[in-house]
Every structure is written in structure tokens, then in C-alpha cells.
C-alpha positions as CSV (number, residue, x, y, z in Angstrom):
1,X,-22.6,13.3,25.2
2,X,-26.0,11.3,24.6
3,X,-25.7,7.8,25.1
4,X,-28.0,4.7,23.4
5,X,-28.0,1.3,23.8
6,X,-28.2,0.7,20.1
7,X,-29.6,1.7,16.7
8,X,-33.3,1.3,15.3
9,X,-31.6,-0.3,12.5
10,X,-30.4,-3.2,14.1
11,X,-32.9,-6.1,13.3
12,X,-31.3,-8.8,15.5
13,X,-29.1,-8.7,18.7
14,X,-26.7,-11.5,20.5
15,X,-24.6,-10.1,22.4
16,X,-21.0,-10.9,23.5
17,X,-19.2,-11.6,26.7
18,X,-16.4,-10.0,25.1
19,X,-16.5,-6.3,25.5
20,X,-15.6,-3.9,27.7
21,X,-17.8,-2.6,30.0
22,X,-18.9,0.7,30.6
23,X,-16.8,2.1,27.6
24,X,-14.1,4.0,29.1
25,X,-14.3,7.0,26.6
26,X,-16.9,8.8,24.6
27,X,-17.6,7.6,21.2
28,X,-16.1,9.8,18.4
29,X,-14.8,6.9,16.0
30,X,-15.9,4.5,13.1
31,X,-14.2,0.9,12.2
32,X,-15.5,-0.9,9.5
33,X,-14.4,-4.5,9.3
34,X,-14.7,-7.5,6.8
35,X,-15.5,-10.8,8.3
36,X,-13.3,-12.8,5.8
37,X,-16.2,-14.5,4.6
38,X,-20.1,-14.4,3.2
39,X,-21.6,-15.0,7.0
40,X,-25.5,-13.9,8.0
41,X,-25.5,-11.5,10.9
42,X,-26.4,-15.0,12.9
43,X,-23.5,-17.2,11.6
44,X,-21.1,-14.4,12.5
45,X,-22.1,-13.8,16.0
46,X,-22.6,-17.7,16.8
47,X,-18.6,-18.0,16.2
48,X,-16.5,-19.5,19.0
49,X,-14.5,-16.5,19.1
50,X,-17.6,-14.5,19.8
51,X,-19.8,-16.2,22.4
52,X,-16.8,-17.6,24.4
53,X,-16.3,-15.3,27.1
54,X,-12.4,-14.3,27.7
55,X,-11.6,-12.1,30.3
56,X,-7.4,-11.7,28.7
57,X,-9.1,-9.8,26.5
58,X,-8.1,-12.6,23.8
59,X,-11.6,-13.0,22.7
60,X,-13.7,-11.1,19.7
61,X,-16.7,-8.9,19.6
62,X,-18.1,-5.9,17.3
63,X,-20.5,-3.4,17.6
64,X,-22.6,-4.1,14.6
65,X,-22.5,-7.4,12.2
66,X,-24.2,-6.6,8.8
67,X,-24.8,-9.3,6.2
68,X,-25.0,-9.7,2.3
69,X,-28.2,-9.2,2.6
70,X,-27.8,-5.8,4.4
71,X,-29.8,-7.0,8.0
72,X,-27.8,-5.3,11.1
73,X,-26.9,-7.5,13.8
74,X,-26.4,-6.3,17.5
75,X,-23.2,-7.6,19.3
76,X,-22.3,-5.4,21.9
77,X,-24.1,-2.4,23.1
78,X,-23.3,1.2,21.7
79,X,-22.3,2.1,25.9
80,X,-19.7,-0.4,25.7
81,X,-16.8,-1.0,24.3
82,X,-16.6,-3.9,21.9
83,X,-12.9,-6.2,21.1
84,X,-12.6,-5.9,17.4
85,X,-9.2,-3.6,15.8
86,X,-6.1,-5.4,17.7
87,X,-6.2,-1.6,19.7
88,X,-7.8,-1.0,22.8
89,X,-7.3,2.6,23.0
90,X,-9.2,2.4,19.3
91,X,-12.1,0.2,20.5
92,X,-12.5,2.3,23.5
93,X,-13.2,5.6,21.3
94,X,-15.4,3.3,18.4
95,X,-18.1,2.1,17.3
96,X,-17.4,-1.1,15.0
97,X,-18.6,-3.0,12.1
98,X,-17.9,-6.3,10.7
99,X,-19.6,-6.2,7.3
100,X,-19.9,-9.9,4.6
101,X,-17.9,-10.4,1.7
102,X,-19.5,-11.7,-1.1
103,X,-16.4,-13.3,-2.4
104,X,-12.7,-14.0,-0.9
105,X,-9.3,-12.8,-1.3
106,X,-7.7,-10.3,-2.9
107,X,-10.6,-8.5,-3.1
108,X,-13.0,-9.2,-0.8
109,X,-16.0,-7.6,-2.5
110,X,-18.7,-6.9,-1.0
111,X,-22.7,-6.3,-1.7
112,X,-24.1,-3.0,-2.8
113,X,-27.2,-3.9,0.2
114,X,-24.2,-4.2,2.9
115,X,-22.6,-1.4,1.6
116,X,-25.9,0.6,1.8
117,X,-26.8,-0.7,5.1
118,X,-22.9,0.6,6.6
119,X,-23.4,3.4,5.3
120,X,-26.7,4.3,6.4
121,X,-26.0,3.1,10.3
122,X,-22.7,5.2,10.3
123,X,-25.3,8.4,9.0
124,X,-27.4,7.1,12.0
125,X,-24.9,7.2,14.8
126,X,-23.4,10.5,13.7
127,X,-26.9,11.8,14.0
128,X,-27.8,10.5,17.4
129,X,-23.9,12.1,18.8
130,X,-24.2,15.2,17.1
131,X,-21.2,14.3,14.4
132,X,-21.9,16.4,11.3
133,X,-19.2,15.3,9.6
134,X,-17.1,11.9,9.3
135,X,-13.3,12.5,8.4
136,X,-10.8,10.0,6.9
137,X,-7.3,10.3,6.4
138,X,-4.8,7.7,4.3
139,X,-2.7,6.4,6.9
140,X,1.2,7.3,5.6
141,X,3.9,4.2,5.4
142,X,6.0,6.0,7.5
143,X,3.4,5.6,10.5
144,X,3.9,1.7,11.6
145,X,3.6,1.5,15.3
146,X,0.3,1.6,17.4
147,X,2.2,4.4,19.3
148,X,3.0,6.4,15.9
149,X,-0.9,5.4,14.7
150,X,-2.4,7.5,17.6
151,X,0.4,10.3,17.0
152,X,-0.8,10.8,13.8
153,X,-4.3,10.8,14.5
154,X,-3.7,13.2,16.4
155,X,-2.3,15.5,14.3
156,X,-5.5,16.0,12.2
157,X,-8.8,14.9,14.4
158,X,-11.1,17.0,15.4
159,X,-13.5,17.0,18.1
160,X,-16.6,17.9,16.2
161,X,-16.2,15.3,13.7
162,X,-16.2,11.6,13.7
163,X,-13.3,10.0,12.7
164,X,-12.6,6.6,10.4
165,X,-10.1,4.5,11.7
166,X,-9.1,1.0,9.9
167,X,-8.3,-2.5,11.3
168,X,-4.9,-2.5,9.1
169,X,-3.4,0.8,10.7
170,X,-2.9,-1.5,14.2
171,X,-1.7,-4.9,12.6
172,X,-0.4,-6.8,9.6
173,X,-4.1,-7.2,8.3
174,X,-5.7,-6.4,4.6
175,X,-9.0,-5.5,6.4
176,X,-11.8,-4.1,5.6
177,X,-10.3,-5.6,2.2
178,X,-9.2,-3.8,-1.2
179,X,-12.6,-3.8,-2.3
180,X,-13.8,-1.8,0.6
181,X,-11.2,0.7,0.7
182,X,-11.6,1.4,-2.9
183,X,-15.0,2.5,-1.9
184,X,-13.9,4.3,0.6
185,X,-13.4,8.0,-0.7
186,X,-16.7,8.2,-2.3
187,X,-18.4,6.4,1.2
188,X,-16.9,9.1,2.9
189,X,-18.9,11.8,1.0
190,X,-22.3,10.2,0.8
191,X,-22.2,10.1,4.5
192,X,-21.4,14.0,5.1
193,X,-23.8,14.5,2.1
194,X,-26.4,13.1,4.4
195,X,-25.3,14.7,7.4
196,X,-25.1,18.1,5.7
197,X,-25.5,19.1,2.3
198,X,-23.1,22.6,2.8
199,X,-20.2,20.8,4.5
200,X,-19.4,18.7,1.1
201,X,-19.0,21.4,-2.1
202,X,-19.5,19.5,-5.2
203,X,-16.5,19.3,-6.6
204,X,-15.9,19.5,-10.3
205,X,-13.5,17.6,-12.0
206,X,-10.9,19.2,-14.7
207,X,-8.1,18.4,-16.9
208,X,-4.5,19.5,-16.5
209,X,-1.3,19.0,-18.6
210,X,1.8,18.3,-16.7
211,X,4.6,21.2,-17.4
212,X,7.8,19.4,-15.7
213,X,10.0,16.9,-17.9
214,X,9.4,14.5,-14.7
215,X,6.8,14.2,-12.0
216,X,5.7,11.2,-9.6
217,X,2.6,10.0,-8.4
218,X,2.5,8.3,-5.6
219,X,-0.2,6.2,-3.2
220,X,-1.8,9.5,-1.3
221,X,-1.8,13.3,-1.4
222,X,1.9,13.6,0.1
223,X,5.8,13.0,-0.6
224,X,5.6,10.7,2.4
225,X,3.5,8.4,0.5
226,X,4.9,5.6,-1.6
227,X,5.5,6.8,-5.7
228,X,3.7,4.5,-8.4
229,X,4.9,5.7,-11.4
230,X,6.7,8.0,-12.7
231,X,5.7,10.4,-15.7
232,X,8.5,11.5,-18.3
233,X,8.0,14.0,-21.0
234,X,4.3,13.2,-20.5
235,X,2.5,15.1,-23.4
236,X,-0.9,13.5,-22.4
237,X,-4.1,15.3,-20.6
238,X,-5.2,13.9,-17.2
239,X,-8.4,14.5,-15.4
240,X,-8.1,15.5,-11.6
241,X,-11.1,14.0,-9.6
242,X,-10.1,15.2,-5.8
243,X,-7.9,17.8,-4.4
244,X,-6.0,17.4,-0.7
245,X,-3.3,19.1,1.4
246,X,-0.4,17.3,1.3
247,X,3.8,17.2,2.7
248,X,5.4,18.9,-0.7
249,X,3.2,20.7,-3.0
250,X,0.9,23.5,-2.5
251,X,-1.6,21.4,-3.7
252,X,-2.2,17.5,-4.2
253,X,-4.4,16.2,-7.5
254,X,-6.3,12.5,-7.6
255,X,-5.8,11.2,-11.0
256,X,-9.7,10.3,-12.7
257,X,-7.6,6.8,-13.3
258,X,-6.8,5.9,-10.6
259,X,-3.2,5.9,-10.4
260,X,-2.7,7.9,-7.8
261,X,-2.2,11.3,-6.8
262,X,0.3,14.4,-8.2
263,X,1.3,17.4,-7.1
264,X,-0.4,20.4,-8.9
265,X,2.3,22.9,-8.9
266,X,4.0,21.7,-12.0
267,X,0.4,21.7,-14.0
268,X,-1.6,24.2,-16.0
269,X,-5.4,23.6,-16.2
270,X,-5.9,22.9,-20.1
């Protein structure tokens, strides 16, 4: 695999003591982060936690710091590996981000130029190692331990396509934030749009009616994810967004509101 020192989109560059160096394993994932607050790329990299070198491996580093204001930061070189998801055997494999909020807790928005700015570095490093697609999976409640994380990546990664992981999959964090991972879905297709226009089909939404007297919907496309609501006797039309394999049903059906996902076998198309 090709290897780079960093991206042309980077704009500024401190780099950390705390990485690992050289990385020990090609580079085949993403990790988008939220810093927790509304930091410039030089603020963020100037943090205690950052400059102080700690060989324990109790110190913090990322790949790539981008700011409200979309400028990329440099903070440890694409060849190694940098100290960011509370997972070794993740940092090893990614590349990492730690991308501004533009406001706190519970959300942790962000802005539409660091947004852009993620997205268009993550089409960039695809690019350069030959990823022409990036592939994200909703991590299941059942999967709780590093140990299990890895287990279940495993089930479903590929090695031609880049994978997303998350900070929260390896500890008892809300990062990259609710805001983030609400964007998540759609971010996920602009980037493969980029990468190549035949891998993502446009997909067009429809309505359904629900034919059973019951049926759940829960968090993800799958009866091992959590169930929201329940829908009784529901004489109402509903708009499905996305389709997904899923545990149980043939077929798995995101709700246009939001609410989560159902399985299509007890629907007609209306």
C-alpha cells in the first residue's frame, strides 16, 4: 500500500510526541472525533495532553484537527499511528480526526465548513489508498466489550473498503456527539458519491402501510437493536428513506421521521 506523510489539505502541522511510530498496520479505517469544545486547529494541538510526551501511552494525539472554521491541522503523520479512540488495535488500523463544536452538550453541533472540510479529507485519503468506498455499520447493544467490538467488525469489513469506526464503540463516551452521528448516514454517501458515482444507486424513497396489528421499531436495521416504539393498529402511511439487511426480517425500512427503523415484511407499498 502507498504511504504519505500527510494531506495537501492540511494548512498547519504540530506534531505530537504521542503516537506510535512506524504504524504497525496498514491504514484501512476512519475515526472522527469531537474535541468537546469550539478550539482552532492551534488551540487544540497546544493542549497539555497533546504536546506532553508520554511514553505509557497515557497521553493524546490525532491524525488531523479541523476547526469551525474548516482549516486542517496536522498532528501526527499519516505513517504513524496516532493515540486518540481508547483502542490501540483501532488507532493502529486509522486515520483520526478531532473536528470543533460550535456549541456544547447534548448536542455538540458542529459547523457546516468543518463538516465539509471532514468530509472532503476523508474523500482525499480514500483516494490516495485506493478505497473506493467507505462503509459504516451501527454498532448493536449487544456488542460491549473492546474484544466483542473487533468481533463484530469483523463480521462485515471488507478489505477494499474503508471502514468508519467511532470513539464510543471502545468506551463510555458520547463522541463524535449526537449532532455528528445524526449526520452520519447521509456523510457516509456523499463520500462514496465522490469516490464513485456507480457504487451509490440513488435510492428513492416510498410509502408503505403497515399490515400487522403490532410492529416495533427499534434504534437500527435488526432485532438485536433496542425497540422505540411500538405501533398498534397503525392505520397511518409512513415514508421509507433507506433499506438494510438486518437479524429478523427479510428486509429492514428507515422511517423518513426519524424514529427508527421496521421491518418490511409486514408492509405493502401504498
Amino acid at each position: 500500500m502507498a504511504t504519505r506523510r500527510a494531506s495537501d489539505l492540511s494548512t498547519y502541522e504540530r506534531l505530537s510526541p504521542n503516537r506510535t511510530r512506524p504504524r504497525p498496520k496498514p491504514i484501512k479505517r476512519l475515526t472522527p472525533h469531537c474535541m468537546a469544545g469550539n478550539l482552532s486547529i492551534e488551540r487544540c494541538m497546544a493542549l497539555p495532553a497533546f504536546i506532553s510526551p508520554n511514553p505509557s501511552g497515557g497521553g493524546t494525539s490525532c491524525t488531523y484537527c479541523i476547526g469551525s472554521d474548516g482549516r486542517i491541522g496536522l498532528n501526527v503523520q499519516e505513517t504513524d499511528a496516532p493515540w486518540t479512540s481508547s483502542s490501540s488495535i483501532n488507532d493502529r488500523q486509522a486515520i483520526t480526526f478531532e473536528i470543533a463544536n460550535s456549541g456544547g452538550a447534548p448536542n455538540w453541533p458542529m459547523t457546516d465548513s468543518a463538516i465539509d472540510s471532514f468530509v472532503k479529507l476523508a474523500i482525499d485519503i480514500c483516494k490516495f489508498y485506493g478505497f473506493k468506498k467507505v462503509h459504516y455499520e451501527e454498532k448493536p447493544s449487544t456488542v460491549v466489550t473492546k474484544a466483542e467490538v473487533e468481533a463484530w467488525i469483523a463480521t462485515w469489513e471488507k478489505p477494499d473498503e474503508m471502514i468508519i469506526t467511532l470513539h464510543r464503540w471502545y468506551t463510555a463516551k458520547a463522541c463524535p456527539g449526537a449532532y455528528f452521528m445524526g449526520k452520519l448516514p447521509d456523510l457516509v454517501k456523499e463520500i462514496n458519491l465522490a469516490l464513485n458515482p456507480q457504487v451509490v444507486p440513488t435510492f428513492t424513497p416510498y410509502k408503505i402501510k403497515i399490515t400487522a396489528n403490532t410492529l416495533r421499531v427499534r434504534k437500527g436495521p435488526g432485532t438485536d437493536y433496542p425497540i422505540v416504539m411500538t405501533l398498534r393498529n397503525d392505520p397511518n402511511i409512513y415514508t421509507i428513506i433507506d433499506e438494510s439487511d438486518g437479524i429478523g426480517a427479510k428486509k429492514w425500512g428507515k422511517l423518513k421521521s426519524g424514529a427508527g427503523w421496521i421491518s418490511l415484511d409486514y408492509t405493502k407499498r401504498v
